[in-house]
C-alpha positions as CSV (number, residue, x, y, z in Angstrom):
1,X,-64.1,-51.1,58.0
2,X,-67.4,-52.4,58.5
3,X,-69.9,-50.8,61.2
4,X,-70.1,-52.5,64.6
5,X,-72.5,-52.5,67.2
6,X,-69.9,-52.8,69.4
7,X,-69.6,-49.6,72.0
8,X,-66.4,-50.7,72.7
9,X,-64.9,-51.1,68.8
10,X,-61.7,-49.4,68.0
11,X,-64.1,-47.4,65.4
12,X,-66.6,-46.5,68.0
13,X,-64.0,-45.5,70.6
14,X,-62.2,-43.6,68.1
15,X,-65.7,-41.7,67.3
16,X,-66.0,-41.0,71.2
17,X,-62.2,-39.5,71.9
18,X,-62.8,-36.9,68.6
19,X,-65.7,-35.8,70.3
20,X,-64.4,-35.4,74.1
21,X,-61.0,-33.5,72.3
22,X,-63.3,-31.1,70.5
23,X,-64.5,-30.2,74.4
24,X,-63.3,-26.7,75.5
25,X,-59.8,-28.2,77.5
26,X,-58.7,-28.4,79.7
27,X,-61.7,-31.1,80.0
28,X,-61.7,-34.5,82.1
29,X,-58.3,-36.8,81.5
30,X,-59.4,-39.5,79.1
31,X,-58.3,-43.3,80.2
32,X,-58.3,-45.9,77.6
33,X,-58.0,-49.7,78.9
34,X,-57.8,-52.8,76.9
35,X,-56.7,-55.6,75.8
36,X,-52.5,-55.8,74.3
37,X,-52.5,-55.7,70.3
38,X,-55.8,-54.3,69.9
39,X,-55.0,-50.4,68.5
40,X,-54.6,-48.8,71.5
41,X,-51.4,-46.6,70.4
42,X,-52.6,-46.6,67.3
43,X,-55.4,-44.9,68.1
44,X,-53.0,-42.4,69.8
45,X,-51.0,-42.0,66.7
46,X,-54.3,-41.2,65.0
47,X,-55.2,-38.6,67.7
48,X,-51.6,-37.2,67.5
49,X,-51.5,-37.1,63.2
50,X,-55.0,-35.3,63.5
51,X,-53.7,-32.4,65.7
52,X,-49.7,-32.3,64.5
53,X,-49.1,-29.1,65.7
54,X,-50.2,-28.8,69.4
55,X,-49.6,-32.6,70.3
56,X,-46.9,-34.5,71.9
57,X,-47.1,-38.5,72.0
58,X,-45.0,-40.0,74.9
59,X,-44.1,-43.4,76.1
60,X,-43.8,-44.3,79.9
61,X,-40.6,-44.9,79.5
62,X,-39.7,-41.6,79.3
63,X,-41.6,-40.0,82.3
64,X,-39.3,-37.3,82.2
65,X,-41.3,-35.5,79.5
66,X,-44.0,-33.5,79.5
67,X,-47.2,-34.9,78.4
68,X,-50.5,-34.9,76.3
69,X,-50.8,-38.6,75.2
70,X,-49.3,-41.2,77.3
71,X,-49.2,-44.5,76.5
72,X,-49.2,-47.6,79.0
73,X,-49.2,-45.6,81.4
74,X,-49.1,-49.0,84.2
75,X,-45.7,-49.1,83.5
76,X,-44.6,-45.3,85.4
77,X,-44.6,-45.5,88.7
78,X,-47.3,-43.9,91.1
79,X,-48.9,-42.8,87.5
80,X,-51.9,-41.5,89.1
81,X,-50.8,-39.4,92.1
82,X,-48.2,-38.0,89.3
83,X,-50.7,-37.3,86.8
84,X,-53.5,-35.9,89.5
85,X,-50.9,-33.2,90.4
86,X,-50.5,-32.3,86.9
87,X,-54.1,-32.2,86.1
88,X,-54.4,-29.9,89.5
89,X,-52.1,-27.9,88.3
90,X,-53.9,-27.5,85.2
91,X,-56.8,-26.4,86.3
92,X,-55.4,-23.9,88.6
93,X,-53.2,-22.0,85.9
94,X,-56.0,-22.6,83.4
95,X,-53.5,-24.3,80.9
96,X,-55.5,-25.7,77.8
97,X,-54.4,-28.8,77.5
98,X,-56.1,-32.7,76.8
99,X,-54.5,-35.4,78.3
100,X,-55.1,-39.0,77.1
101,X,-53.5,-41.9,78.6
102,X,-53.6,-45.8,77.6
103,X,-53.1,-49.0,79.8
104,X,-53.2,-52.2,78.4
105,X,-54.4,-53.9,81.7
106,X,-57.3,-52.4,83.4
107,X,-55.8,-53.6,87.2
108,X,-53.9,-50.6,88.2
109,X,-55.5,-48.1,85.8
110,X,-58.6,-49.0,87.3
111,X,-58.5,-49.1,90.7
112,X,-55.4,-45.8,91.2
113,X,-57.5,-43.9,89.0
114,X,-60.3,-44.3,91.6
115,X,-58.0,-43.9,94.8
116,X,-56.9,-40.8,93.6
117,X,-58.4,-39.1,90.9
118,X,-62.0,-39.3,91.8
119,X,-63.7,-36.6,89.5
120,X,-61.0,-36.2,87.2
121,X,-61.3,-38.7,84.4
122,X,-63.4,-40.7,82.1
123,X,-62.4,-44.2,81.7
124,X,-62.6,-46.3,78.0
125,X,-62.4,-49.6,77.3
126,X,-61.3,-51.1,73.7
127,X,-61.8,-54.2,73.8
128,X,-61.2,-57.5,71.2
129,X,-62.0,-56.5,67.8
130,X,-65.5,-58.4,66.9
131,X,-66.2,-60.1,63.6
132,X,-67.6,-56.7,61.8
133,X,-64.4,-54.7,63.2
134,X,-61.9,-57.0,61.7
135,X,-63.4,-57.0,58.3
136,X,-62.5,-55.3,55.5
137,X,-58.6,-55.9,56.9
138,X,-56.6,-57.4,54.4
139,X,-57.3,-60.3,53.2
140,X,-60.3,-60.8,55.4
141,X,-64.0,-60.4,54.1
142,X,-67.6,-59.8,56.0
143,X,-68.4,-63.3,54.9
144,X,-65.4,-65.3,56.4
145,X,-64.9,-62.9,59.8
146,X,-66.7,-64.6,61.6
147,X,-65.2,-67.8,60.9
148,X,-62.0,-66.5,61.2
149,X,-62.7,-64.9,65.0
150,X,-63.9,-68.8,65.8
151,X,-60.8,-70.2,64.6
152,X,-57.8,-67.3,64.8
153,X,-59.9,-65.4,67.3
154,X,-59.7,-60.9,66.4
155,X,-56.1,-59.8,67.1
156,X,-55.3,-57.3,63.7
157,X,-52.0,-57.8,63.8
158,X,-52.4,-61.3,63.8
159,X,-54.0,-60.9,60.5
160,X,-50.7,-60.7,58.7
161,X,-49.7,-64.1,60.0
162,X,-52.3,-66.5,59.1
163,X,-51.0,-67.9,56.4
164,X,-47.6,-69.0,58.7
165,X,-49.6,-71.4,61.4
166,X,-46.5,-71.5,63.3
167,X,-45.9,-67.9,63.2
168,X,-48.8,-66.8,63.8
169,X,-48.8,-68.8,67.4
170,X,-45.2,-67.5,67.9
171,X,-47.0,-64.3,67.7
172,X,-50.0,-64.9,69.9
173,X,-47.5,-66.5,72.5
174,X,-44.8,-64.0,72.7
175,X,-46.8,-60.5,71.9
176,X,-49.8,-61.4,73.8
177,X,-49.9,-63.7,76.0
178,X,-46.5,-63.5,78.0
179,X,-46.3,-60.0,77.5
180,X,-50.1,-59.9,79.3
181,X,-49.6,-62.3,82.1
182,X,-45.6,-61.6,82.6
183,X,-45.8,-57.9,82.4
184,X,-49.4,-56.8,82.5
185,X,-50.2,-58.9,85.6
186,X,-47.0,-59.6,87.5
187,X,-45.9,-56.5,87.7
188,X,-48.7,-54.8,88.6
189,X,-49.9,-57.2,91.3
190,X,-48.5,-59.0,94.0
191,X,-48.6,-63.0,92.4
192,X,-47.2,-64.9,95.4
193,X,-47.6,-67.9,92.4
194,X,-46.9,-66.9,89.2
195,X,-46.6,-70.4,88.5
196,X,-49.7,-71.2,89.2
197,X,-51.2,-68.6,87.4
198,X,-50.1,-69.7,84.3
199,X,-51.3,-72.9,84.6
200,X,-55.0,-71.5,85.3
201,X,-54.7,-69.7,82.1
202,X,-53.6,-72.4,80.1
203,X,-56.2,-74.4,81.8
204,X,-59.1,-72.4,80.6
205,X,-57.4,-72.0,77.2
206,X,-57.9,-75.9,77.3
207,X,-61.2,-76.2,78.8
208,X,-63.1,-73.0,76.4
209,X,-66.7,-72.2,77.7
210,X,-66.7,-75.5,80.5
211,X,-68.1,-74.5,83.8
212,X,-65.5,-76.3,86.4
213,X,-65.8,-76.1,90.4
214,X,-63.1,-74.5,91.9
215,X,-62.4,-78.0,93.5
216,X,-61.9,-79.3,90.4
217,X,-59.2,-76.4,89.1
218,X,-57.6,-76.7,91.8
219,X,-56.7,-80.6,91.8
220,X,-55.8,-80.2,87.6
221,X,-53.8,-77.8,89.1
222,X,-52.6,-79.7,92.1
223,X,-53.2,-76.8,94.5
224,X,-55.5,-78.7,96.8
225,X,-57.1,-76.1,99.3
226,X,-56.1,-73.3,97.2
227,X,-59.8,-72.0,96.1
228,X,-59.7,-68.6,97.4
229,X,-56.2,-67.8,95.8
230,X,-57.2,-69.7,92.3
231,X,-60.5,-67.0,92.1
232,X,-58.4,-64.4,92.7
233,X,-56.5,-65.4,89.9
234,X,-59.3,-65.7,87.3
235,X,-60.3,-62.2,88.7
236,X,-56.5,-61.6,87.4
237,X,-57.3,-63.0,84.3
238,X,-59.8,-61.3,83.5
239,X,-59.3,-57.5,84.9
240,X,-56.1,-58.6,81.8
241,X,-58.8,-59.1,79.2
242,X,-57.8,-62.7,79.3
243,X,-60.3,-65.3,80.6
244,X,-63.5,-64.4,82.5
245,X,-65.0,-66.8,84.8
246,X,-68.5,-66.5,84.2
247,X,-71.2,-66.6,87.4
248,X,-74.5,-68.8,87.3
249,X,-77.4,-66.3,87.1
250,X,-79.6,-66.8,90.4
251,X,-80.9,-64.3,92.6
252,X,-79.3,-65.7,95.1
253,X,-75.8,-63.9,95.8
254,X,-74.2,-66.2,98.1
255,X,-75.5,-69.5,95.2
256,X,-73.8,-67.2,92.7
257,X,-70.4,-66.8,93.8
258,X,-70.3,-69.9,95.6
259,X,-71.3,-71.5,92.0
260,X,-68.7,-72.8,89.5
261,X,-67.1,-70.8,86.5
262,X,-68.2,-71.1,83.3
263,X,-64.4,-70.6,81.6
264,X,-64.6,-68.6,78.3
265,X,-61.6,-66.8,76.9
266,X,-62.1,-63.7,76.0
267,X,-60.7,-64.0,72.4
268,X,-60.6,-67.5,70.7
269,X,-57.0,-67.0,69.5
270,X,-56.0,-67.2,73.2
271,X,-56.8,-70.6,72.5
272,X,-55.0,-71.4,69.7
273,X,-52.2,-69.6,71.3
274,X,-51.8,-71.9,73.7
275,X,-51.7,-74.9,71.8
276,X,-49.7,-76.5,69.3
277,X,-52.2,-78.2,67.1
278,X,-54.1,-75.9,64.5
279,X,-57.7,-74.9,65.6
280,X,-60.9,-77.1,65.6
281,X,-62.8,-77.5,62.3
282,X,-66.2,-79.4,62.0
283,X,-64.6,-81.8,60.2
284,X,-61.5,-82.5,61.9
285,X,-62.7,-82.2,65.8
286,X,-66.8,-81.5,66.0
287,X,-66.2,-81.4,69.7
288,X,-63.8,-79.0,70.1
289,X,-65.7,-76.7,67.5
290,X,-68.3,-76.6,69.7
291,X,-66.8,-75.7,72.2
292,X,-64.9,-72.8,70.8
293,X,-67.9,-71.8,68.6
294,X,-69.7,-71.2,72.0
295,X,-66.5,-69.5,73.5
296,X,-66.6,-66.7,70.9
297,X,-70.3,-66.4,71.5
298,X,-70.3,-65.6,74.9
299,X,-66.8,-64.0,74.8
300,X,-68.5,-61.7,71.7
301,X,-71.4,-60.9,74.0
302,X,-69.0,-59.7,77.0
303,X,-66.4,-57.4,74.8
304,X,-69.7,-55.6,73.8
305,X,-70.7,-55.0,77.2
306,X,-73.2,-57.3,78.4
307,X,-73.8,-58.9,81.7
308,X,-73.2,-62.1,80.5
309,X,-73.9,-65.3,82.9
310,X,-74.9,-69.5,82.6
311,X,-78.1,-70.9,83.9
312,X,-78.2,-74.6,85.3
313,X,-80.4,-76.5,87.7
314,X,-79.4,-80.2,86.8
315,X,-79.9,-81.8,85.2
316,X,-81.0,-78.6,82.7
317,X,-78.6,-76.2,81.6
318,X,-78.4,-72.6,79.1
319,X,-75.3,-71.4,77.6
320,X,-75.4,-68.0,78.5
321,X,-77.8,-65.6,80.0
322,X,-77.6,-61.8,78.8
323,X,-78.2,-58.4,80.2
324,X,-78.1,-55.1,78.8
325,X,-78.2,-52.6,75.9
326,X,-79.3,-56.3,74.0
327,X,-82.3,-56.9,76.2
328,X,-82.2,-59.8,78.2
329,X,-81.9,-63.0,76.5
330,X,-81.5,-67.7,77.5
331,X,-78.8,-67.9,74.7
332,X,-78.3,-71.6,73.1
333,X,-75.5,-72.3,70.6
334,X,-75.9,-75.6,68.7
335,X,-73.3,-76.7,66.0
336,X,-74.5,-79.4,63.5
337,X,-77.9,-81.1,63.7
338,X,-79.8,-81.3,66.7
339,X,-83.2,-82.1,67.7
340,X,-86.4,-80.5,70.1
341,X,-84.6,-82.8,72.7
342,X,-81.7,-80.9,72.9
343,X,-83.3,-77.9,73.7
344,X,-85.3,-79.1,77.3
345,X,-82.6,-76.5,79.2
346,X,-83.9,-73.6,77.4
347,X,-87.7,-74.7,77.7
348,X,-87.4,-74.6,81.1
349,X,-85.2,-71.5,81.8
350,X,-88.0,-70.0,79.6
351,X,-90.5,-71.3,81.7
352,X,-88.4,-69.9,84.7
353,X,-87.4,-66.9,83.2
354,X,-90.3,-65.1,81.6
355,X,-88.9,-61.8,81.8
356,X,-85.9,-63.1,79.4
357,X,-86.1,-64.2,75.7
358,X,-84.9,-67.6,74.1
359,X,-82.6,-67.8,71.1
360,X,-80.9,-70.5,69.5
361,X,-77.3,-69.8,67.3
362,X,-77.0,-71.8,65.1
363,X,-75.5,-72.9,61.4
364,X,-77.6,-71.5,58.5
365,X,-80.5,-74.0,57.5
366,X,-80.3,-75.5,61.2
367,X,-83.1,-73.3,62.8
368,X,-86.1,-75.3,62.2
369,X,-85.7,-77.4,65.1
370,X,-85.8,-74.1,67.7
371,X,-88.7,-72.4,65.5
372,X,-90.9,-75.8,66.0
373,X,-90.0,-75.1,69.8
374,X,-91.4,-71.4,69.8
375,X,-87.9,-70.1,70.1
376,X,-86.3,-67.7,67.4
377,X,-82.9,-69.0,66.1
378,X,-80.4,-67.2,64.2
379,X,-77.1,-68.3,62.3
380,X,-74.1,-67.9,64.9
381,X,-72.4,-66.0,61.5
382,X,-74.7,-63.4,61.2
383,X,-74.8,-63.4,65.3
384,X,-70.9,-62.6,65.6
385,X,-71.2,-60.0,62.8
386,X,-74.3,-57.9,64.3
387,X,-75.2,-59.5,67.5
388,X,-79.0,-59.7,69.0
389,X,-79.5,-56.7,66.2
390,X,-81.6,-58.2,63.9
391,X,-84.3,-60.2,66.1
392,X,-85.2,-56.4,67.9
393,X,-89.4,-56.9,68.1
């Protein structure tokens, strides 16, 4: 598997849990949150094959047992007042013992590890697998990744299915996304619409890296009124690794919630998943490959932990805005040709922005244009397989 940059990779998270369960135990419970299908009880099994003889691997839906790894652990109830005891009682009897427990949604793992288990854990997240992750699977090379996470998004199960278009959107339909928004989410929260929820998802899957008011959602959704419950929702969404409902960046905290979402998904086969038609080439439908192109930008720059954000002040407008371990960045992504015209939005958030610097992705042999503008410009290829990396200063 090729090296990522990613904190958040299955390989770096791996890396992280051999080092916490080399710790004198009993040490801090370990919680891992993430996304459905992306090797969260496989990493388990790993954990449990590396230490056969003093581990036991359990499922939640035996909460009978006794337990060291514990996976989707949403799914027993009042898991963390249970699992606080225990860890109490740990302590107190000085019983050496790691425990590491799995959720595929981070709603309830998040906020009952908080309520009750302040002090006692360390939470993970492994998130979608990025372009460098999923290479070197079967049948997919570093070259064509990150093609392949624009077009079948970074699922590694998926992988298998490629070659079956219709099974391999059977698969994203019925192992990811149902099981995510019928499981993950209503069960764990109270949905007085689940109805409605679905169509919100669907909706952004349709609509990839589009800022819409919430006015707007909410009469394609014919919910007229209904703004406060439709941002809750997206606030579902996402806290499921779904969609994320970016914020404008302003300084202004009341302008920035009260702005409209920029939609992005947070992994492009979401999209395909919830349509019939095959995904976007840039010959068959320009358009929509731009528009998903840009989704697994932004999505690429979130799952690796950055702050990510839109600028606009009409009638100029940035893609994204990024903050964090990258530095901060005005992020353009341009598919085909395009001219110094189409780049006025960054040239003033530059001029706005000093702090921040301007970068335009974009296909190989395509960054003359931003380099005539002062900006540096990198292929969005080698962007989804190492990131910011490689334009350090």
């Amino acid at each position: 598997m090729t090296e990522s940059i990613n904190p958040h990779s299955y390989v770096e998270v791996r890396a992280l849990f051999r080092r916490r369960l080399a710790d004198p135990p009993p040490g801090k419970i370990q919680l891992l949150v993430g996304p459905r299908q992306v090797g969260k009880t496989t990493l388990l099994l790993e954990l449990a094959k590396a230490h056969p003889s003093r581990t036991l691997y359990a499922s939640a839906d035996t909460p009978e047992s006794a337990l060291l790894l514990l996976d989707e652990i949403q799914a027993l109830p009042s898991w963390s007042s249970w699992l606080k005891a225990r860890f109490d009682e740990m302590v107190r009897q000085h019983i050496p013992l790691h425990v590491v427990a799995t959720g595929s949604s981070s709603l309830k793992v998040g906020s009952g590890a908080r309520e009750t288990m302040a002090g006692r854990f360390e939470r993970h997240v492994l998130t979608h697998w990025d372009a460098a992750a999923l290479a070197g699977l079967p049948g997919v090379s570093l070259a064509a990744a990150p093609e392949r996470i624009v077009t079948h998004g970074g699922y590694p199960g998926a992988v298998a299915y490629w070659k079956d278009p219709a099974r391999w959107q059977s698969y994203l339909r019925d192992a990811i996304i149902e099981p995510a928004i019928g499981r993950d989410i209503l069960q764990l929260e109270a949905v007085r619409k689940p109805a409605l929820l679905r169509q919100l998802f669907a909706l952004a899957a349709a609509h990839p890296a589009e800022i819409l008011s919430l006015e707007k959602i909410a009469g394609s959704l014919a919910e007229k009124g209904a703004h406060e419950t439709i941002a809750h929702y997206l606030s579902l969404l996402e806290e499921a690794f779904l969609v994320v409902g970016l914020q404008k960046n302003s300084a202004n905290e009341f302008r920035r919630r009260r702005s409209p979402p920029k939609l992005v998904a947070l992994n492009n086969a979401l999209l395909a998943g919830a349509r019939s038609d095959p995904p976007p080439t840039t010959q068959s439908d320009p358009s929509r490959w731009g528009r998903w192109l840009e989704n697994a930008c932004l999505a690429y720059a979130w799952n690796a932990g950055q702050q990510v954000s839109y600028w606009r002040e009409e009638p100029w407008e940035v893609d994204g805005v990024f903050e964090g371990e990258w530095g901060r960045w005005l992020v353009e992504v341009k598919s085909g040709r395009y001219a110094a015209h189409d780049l006025r939005g960054l040239t003033e958030a530059a001029a706005k922005f000093p702090g921040f610097r301007p970068v335009v992705l974009c296909d190989p042999g395509q960054e003359a244009p931003a380099r005539a503008a002062g900006f540096q410009a990198l292929g969005w290829q080698e962007y989804l397989r190492t990131g910011l990396r490689s334009l350090a200063p």
